[in-house]
C-alpha positions as MATLAB code, in Angstrom:
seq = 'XXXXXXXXXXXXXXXXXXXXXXXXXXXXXXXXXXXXXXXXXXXXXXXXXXXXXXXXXXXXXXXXXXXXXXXXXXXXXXXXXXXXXXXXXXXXXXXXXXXXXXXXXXXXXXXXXXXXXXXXXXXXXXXXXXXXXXXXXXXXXXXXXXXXXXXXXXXXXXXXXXXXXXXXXXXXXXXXXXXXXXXXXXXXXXXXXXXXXXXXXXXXXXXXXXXXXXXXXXX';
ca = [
      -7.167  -16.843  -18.043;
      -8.106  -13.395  -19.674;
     -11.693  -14.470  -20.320;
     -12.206  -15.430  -16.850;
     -11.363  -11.837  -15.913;
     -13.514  -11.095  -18.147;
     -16.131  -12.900  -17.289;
     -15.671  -11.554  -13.597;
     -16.330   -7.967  -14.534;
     -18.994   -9.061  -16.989;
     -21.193  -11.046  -14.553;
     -20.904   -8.560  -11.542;
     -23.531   -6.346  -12.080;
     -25.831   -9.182  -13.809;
     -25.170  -11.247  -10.874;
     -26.370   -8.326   -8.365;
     -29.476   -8.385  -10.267;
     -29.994  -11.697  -10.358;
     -29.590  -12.048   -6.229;
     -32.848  -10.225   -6.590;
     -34.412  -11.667   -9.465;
     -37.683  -14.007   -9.480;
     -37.744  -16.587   -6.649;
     -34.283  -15.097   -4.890;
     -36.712  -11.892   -4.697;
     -38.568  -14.103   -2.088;
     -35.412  -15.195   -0.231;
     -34.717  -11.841    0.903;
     -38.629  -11.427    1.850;
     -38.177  -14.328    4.230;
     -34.878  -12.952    5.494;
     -36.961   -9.580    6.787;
     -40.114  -11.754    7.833;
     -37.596  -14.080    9.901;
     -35.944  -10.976   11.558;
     -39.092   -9.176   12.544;
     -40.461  -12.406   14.304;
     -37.342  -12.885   16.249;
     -36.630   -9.150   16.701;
     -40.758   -9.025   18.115;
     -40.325  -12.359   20.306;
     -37.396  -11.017   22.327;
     -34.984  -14.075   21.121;
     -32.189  -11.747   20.065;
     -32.173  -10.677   23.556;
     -32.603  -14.073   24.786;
     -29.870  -15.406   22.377;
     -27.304  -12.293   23.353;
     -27.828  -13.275   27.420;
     -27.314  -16.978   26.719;
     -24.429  -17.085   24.802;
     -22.278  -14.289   26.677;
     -20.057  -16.557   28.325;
     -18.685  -17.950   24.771;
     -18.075  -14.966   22.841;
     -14.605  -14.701   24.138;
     -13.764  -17.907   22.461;
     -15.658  -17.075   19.171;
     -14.326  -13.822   18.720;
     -11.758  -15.138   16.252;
     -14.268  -16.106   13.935;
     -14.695  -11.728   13.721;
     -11.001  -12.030   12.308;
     -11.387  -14.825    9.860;
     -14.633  -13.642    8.344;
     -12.447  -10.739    6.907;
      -9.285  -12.550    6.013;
     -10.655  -15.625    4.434;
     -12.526  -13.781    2.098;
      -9.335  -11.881    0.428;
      -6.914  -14.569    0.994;
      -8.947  -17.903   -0.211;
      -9.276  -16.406   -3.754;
      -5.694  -15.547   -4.047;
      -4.443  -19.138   -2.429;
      -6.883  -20.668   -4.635;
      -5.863  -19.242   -7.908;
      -2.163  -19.269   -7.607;
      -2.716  -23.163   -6.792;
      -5.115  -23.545   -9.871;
      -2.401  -21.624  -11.655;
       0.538  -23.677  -10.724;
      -1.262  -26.962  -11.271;
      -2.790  -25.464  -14.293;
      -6.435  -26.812  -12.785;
      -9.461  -24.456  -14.506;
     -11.771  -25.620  -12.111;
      -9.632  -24.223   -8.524;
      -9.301  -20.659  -10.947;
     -12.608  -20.517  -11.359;
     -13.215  -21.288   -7.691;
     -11.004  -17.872   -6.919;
     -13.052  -15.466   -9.285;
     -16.571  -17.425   -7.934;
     -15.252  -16.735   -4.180;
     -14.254  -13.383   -4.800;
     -16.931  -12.067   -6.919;
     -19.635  -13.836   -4.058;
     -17.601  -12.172   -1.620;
     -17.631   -8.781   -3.364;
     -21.614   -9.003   -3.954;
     -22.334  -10.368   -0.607;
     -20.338   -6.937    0.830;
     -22.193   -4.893   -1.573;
     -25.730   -5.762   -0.809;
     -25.241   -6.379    3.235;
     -23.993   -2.719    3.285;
     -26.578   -1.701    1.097;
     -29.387   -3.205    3.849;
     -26.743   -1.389    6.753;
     -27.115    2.102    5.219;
     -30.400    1.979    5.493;
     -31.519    0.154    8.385;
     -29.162    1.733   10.691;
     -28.714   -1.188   13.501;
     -26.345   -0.739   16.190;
     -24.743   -4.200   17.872;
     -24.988   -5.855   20.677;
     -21.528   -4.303   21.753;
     -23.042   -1.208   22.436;
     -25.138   -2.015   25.368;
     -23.434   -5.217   26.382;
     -21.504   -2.929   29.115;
     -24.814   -1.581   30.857;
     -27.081   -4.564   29.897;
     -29.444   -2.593   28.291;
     -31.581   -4.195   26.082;
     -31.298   -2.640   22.367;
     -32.203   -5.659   20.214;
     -35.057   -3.591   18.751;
     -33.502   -0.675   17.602;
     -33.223    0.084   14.267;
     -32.249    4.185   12.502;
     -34.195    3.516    9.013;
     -33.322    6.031    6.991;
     -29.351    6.542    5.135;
     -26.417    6.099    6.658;
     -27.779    6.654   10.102;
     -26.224    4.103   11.689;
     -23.113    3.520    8.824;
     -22.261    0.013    7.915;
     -20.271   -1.677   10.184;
     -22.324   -2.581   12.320;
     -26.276   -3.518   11.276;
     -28.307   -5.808    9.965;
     -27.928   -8.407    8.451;
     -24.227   -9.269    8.916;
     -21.810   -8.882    6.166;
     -19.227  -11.269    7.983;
     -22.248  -14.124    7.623;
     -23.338  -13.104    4.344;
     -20.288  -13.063    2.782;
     -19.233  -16.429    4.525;
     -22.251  -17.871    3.315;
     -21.970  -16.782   -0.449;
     -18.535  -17.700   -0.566;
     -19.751  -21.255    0.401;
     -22.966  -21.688   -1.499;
     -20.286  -20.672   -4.305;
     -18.444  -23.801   -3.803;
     -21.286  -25.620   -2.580;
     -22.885  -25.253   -6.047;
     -19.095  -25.441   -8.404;
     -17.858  -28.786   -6.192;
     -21.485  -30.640   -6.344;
     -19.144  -34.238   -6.393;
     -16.979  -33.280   -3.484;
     -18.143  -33.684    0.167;
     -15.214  -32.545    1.986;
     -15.200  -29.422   -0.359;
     -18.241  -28.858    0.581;
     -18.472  -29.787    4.281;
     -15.275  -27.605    4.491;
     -17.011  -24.629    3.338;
     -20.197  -25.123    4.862;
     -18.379  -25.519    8.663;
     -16.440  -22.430    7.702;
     -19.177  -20.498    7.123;
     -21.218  -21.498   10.054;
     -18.577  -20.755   12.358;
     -18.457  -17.045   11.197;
     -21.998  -16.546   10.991;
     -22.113  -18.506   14.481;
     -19.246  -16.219   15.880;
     -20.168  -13.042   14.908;
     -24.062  -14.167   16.290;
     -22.262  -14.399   19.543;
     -19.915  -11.514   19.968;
     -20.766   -8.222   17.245;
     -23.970   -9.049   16.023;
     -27.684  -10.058   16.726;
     -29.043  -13.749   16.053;
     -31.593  -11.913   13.764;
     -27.922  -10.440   12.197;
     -26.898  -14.136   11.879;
     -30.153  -15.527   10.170;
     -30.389  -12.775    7.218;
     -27.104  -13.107    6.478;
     -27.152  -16.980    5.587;
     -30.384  -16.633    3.860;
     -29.249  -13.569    1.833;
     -25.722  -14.814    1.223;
     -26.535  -18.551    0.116;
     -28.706  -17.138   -2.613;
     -26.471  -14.922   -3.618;
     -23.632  -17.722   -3.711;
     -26.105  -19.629   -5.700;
     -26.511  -17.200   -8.263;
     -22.837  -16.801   -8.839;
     -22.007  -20.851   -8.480;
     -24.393  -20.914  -11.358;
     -22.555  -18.506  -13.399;
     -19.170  -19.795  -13.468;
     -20.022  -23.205  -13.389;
     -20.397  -23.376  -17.526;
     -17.202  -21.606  -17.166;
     -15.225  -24.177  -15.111;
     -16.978  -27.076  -17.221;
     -15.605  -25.926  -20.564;
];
C-alpha cells in the first residue's frame, strides 16, 4: 500500500496542526483549566494517598503503555496484509501515526512544564503535587504533565474508536485498553491531573487522525 505510506508522511504534520485547530484548540484549554482545579483542590494528593496500596498491581499497565503502541501497528498490518483487509492496514498507519503525534505533543507540554512524579516523594511522603519547573527542559520529559503513556493510549483508541464506528467490541477493546493505562500510570508514575490531560488531549488528537484515514480505509 505505497499511497498509504504516503499518506502517513503526508498527514503528519497537517494532523499536528489540526490537534490544535478550531474547537480541538478548546480541548486542550479545558485540559489546563481541569489540571489547575485539581492541582489547587489538593485531589492529586488526595488521589496519590488513596490509591497507594494498588499501584503494585497496576504497574504493568507502565509496561504495556509502551509496547502496545509499537507492536499493535505492526500485528495489525501484517494481519491486514495477509488477509489482504484495507481497513486493519489502515488501522496500523492510524495507530501509529496517533501514537507518534500523541508522543510528540505530550513531550512538547513536558519540556516546558517541567513536572516531576509522584515517585519522587512517594519515599518521604512529601507532598509535591504542585510543583511544576515552567520554563525548557527543566524537568525533561519523562516524567510531567500530562502523561504521554495516557495520551498516547487514548489517541490510539479514539483512532479506532472513530475508523470501527460499527464494531462494539473493537471499540470497547480499545477504550478498556486505554483506560487501564491512563488508570495505571494515574496510580503508580503519574498525577491524577497527569491522567485527566492526557485523555482529553489524546482523544482529540485520535479524532483528528480517525478522521483522516477514514476516506482512506473507505475507498
Amino acid at each position: 500500500m505505497p499511497h498509504l505510506t504516503r499518506d502517513f508522511f503526508y498527514t503528519l504534520p497537517r494532523n499536528i496542526l489540526g490537534s490544535f485547530r478550531g474547537r480541538n484548540l478548546l480541548w486542550h484549554i479545558l485540559a489546563i483549566g481541569a489540571t489547575g482545579v485539581i492541582v489547587s483542590s489538593d485531589l492529586d494528593w488526595m488521589y496519590f494517598e488513596a490509591t497507594r496500596p494498588f499501584a503494585g498491581y497496576l504497574f504493568p499497565a507502565v509496561i504495556l503503555g509502551w509496547l502496545v503502541p509499537v507492536v499493535f501497528p505492526i500485528v495489525s498490518y501484517i494481519a491486514g496484509a495477509v488477509r489482504k483487509d484495507r481497513r486493519a492496514i489502515c488501522t496500523a498507519y492510524a495507530t501509529a501515526q496517533a501514537a507518534v503525534i500523541g508522543l510528540l505533543i505530550s513531550s512538547f507540554y513536558k519540556a516546558f512544564t517541567g513536572r516531576p512524579g509522584p515517585g519522587h516523594s512517594a519515599g518521604t511522603l512529601i507532598d509535591t503535587s504542585r510543583e511544576f519547573h515552567f520554563g525548557f527542559l527543566k524537568g525533561g520529559v519523562f516524567y510531567g504533565w500530562p502523561s504521554s503513556h495516557t495520551t498516547v493510549a487514548f489517541a490510539m483508541a479514539a483512532a479506532i474508536w472513530t475508523l470501527y464506528s460499527g464494531s462494539k467490541v473493537a471499540r470497547g477493546a480499545a477504550l478498556l485498553y486505554a483506560l487501564y493505562v491512563g488508570v495505571g500510570v494515574s496510580m503508580t508514575i503519574h498525577w491524577f491531573s497527569d491522567f485527566v490531560a492526557g485523555v482529553i488531549i489524546g482523544t482529540i488528537i485520535g479524532m483528528t487522525v480517525g478522521d483522516a484515514f477514514k476516506k482512506t480505509s473507505a475507498s
